[in-house]
N, C-alpha and C positions, 0 to 999 in steps of 0.2 A: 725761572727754571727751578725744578726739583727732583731731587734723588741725587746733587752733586757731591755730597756728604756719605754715600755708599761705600763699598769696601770695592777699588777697580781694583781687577788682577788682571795681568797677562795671559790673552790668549781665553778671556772669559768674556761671555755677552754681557753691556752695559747696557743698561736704559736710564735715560731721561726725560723727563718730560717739560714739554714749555706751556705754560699756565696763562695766556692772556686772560688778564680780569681790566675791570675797568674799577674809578675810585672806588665806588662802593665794594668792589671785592667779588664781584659778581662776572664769571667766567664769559667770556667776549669768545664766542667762538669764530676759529681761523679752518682756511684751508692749507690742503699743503704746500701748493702753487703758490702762497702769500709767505714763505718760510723759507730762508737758507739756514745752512749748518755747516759748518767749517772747522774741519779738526786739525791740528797742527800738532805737531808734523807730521805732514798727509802720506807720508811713507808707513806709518807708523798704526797706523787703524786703519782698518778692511770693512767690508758690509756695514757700511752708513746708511742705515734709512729709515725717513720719516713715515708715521700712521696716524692717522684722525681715528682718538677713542670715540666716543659714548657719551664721555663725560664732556667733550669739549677741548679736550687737552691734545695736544701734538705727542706721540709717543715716538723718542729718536733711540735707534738702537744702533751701538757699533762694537766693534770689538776692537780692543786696543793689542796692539801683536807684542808690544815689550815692555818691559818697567820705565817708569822713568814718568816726567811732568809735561801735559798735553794742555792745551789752548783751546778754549771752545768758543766761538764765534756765531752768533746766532744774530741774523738778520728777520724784520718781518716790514713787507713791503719796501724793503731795501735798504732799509734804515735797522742799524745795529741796536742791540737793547743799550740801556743807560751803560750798563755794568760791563760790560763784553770786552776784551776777552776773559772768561772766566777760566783759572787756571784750574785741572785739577791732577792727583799724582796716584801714577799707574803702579802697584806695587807686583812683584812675585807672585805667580801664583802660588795656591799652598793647594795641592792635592790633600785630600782627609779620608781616611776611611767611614764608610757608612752604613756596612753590614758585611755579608759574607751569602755566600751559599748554602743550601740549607741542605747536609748531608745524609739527615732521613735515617739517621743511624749505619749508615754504610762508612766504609775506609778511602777515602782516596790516597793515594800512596805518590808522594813527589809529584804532584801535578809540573807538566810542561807548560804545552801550545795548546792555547783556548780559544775557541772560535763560536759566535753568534750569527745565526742565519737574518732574514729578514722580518720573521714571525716573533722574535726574539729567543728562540730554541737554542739553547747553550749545551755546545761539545767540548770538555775535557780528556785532555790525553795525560792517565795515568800510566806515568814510566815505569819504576815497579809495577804494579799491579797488571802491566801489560792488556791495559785495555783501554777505550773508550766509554766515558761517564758521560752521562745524557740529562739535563735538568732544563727545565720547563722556564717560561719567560717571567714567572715568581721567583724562580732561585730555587726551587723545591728537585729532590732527585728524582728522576725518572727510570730510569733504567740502564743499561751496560753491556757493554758484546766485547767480543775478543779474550783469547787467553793468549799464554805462552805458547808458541812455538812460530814452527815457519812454514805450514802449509795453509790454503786462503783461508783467509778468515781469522787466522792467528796473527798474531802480534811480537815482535821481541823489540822494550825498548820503544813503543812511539814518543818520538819529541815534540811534534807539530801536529797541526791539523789545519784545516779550511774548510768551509762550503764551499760545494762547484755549485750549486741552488741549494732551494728549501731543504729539498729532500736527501742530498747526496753530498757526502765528504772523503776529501782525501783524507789520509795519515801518509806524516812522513815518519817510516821506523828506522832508527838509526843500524841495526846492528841486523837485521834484514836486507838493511839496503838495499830498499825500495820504500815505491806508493802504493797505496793501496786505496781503492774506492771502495764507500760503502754507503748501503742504503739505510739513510739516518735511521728510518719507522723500525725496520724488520734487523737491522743488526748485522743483513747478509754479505757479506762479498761479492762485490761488482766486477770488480778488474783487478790487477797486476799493474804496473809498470815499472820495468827497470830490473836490472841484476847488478851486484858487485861488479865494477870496471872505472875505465879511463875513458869511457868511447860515449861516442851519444846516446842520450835515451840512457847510459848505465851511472850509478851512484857508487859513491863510497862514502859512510857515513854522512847520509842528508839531516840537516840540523833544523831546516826549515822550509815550512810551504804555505804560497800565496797565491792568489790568481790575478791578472790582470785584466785593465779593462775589454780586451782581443777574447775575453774566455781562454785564455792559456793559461796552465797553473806553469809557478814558476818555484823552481826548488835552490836553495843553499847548499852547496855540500863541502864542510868541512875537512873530508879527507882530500877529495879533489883542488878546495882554493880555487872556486870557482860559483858561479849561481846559472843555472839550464834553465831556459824558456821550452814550453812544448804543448803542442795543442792536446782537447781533452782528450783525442784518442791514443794521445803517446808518443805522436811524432816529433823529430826535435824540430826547434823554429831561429833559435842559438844560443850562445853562451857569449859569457864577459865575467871579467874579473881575473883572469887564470893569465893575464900578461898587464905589464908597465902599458901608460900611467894608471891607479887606480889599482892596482896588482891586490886582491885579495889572500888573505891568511887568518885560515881556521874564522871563515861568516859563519857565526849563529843563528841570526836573523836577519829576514827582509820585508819589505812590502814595499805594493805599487802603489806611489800617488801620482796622477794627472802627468800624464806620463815621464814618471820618474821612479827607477827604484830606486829606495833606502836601504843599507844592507849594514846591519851591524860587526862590525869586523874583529875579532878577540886580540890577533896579535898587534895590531895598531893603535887597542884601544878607541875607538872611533868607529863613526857613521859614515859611508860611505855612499856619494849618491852619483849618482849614471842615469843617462839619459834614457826612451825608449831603444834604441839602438843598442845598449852597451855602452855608448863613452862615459868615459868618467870626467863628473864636471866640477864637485870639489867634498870636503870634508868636513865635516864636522867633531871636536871635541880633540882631547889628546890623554894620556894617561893619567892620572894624579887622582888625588880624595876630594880635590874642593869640587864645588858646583860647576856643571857643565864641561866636569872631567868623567874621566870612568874608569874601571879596576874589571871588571868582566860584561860588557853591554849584550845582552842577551834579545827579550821578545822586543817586538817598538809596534806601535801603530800609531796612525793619523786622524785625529780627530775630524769633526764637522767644521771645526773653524781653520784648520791648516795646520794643530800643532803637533810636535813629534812626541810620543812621548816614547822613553825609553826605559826598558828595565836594568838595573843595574846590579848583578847578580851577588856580587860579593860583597859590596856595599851596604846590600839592604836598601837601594831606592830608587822611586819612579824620579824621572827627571823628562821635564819640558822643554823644548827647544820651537822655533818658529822656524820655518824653510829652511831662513837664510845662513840660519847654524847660531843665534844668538839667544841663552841658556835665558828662558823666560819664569822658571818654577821648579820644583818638589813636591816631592808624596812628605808629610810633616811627621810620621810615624814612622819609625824605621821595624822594616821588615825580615823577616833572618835570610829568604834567598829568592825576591823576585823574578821570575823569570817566563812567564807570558803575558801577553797582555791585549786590551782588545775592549773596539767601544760599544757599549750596548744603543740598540738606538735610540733611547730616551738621552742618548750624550754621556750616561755615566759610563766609567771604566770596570772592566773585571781585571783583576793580578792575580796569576797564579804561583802561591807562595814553595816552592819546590822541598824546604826543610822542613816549613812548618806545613806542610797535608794539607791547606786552604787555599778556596780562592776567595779573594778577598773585592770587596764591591768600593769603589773609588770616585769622591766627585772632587 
């Protein structure tokens, strides 16, 4: 075997490779059918699988979901190698920064809620600045719509954002309260949804907006202590979090995974997860400074491999979790006020730093 001397981290893709040579050192090629691979503890690693390179060699790829020391067990034609089990040990991940956005000599002002379409067309919602910034799948500026006020088109205050498609994003404006659609190309205002209230379809300060896999965007609102489901044309579909068990307070952030929302909660400190339906099924994290604690948990998304990452606003840092709520990494940089976040589709992250006016690129 080779590459077991690599640096594993939680919640990152590993590869190894298995090398049949014969004495002379001359590559004996195998198929895959002639190959097992056995990871232990099988709870513990996801997307196990083997490839026949080019060269000859078996290429095994897995992802390990937490820190700690795994077992690898490599069978060909049924028969274990000499060496097997070969142990080796899963560390933390370390999020790094790797660049940033390329601002073109423009200001962004406290970026929020950031969002990546599928061409890789990157939306910033500056909260000051009361706009929407547009930068291209290089990280370079593009362009910008929205000012202050409150008639279409205008802005007060956006803290989120999403793609409903390519071409079209919500904004969720806190102090508006409401969404607002727009047409990414041309800048223009599409829709409305929502007024000031307690009733369906209405907001009080929405902190955050995502879409599910139904095509419904689904919004957080802080003032409410509550998260509203509703289709794109505005109708409501339901709500949760606004009663025991699971009772919401001041959510900042949410998103859908496989159906499940995530919803960052301020005054519990924690992560908060519910079913497609609304119920709530358990929690993740508790107050405090150490790792896989939180002081203000703000933007989160989910990676390609399953893991959570979350912004930690006061803190200054990204932190990792896997599903099940058990604290796999960090951002190794500390940053002055993280607070959206979101993955590009080449797998890296963007952070959007709200004191320091960046966003900041993340692998």
């Amino acid at each position: 075997m080779e590459g077991l001397s690599q640096n594993f981290q939680a919640g990152v893709e590993a590869k190894i490779f298995i090398c049949p040579k014969t004495h002379e050192g001359e590559i004996n090629k195998l198929h895959v059918d002639q190959v097992e691979v056995l990871i232990e503890p099988v709870d513990q690693v996801a997307s196990l699988t083997i490839n026949e390179e080019f060269s000859g060699k078996l290429q095994v790829k897995f992802v390990p979901k937490v820190p700690g020391a795994c077992n690898i067990t490599a069978k060909i034609n049924g028969e274990k190698l000499a060496n097997s089990p070969l142990k080796i040990q899963v560390k933390e991940r370390q999020l790094e920064l790797v660049g940033e956005l390329d601002l073109q000599n423009e200001v962004l002002e406290n970026p929020t809620g950031i969002a990546v379409n599928g061409k890789g067309l990157i939306a910033v919602a500056s909260y000051e600045k009361h706009c929407i910034m547009i930068f291209d799948k290089e990280g370079k500026y593009v362009r910008q719509f929205g000012h202050h006020g409150e008639n279409p088109g205008e802005l007060d205050c956006p803290v989120d954002v999403t793609f409903m498609n390519d071409d079209e994003i919500l904004v969720a404006e806190v102090w508006n309260h409401r969404i607002q659609q727009f047409n990414v190309n041309t800048g223009n205002a599409v829709k409305i949804f929502g007024r000031k209230g307690t009733g369906e379809a209405e907001f009080e300060d929405p902190s955050s907006i995502c879409m599910d896999d139904q095509g419904h965007f689904v919004v957080a609102e802080i003032g409410n202590n509550r998260v509203q489901v509703l289709t794109k044309e505005g109708a409501p579909v339901s709500k949760f979090g606004d009663s025991r068990p699971g009772k919401l307070q001041r959510p900042q952030g949410c998103v859908f995974h496989k159906d499940m929302f995530i919803v960052s909660n301020y005054w519990s400190k924690s992560l908060k997860l519910f079913d497609s339906s609304g119920k709530f099924l358990h929690e993740i994290g508790v107050k405090g400074e150490a790792d896989g604690q939180f002081r203000d948990p703000w933007g989160l998304c989910v990676d390609g491999h399953g893991n959570i990452l979350v912004c930690d606003n006061q803190r200054g840092v990204v932190q990792q979790f896997s599903i099940e709520g058990c604290f796999t990494g960090k951002s190794v940089v500390k940053l002055q006020s993280p607070r959206g976040i979101t993955v590009m589709p080449d797998g890296r992250f963007l952070v959007s730093d709200n004191k320091g006016h960046k966003v900041f690129i993340m692998k």
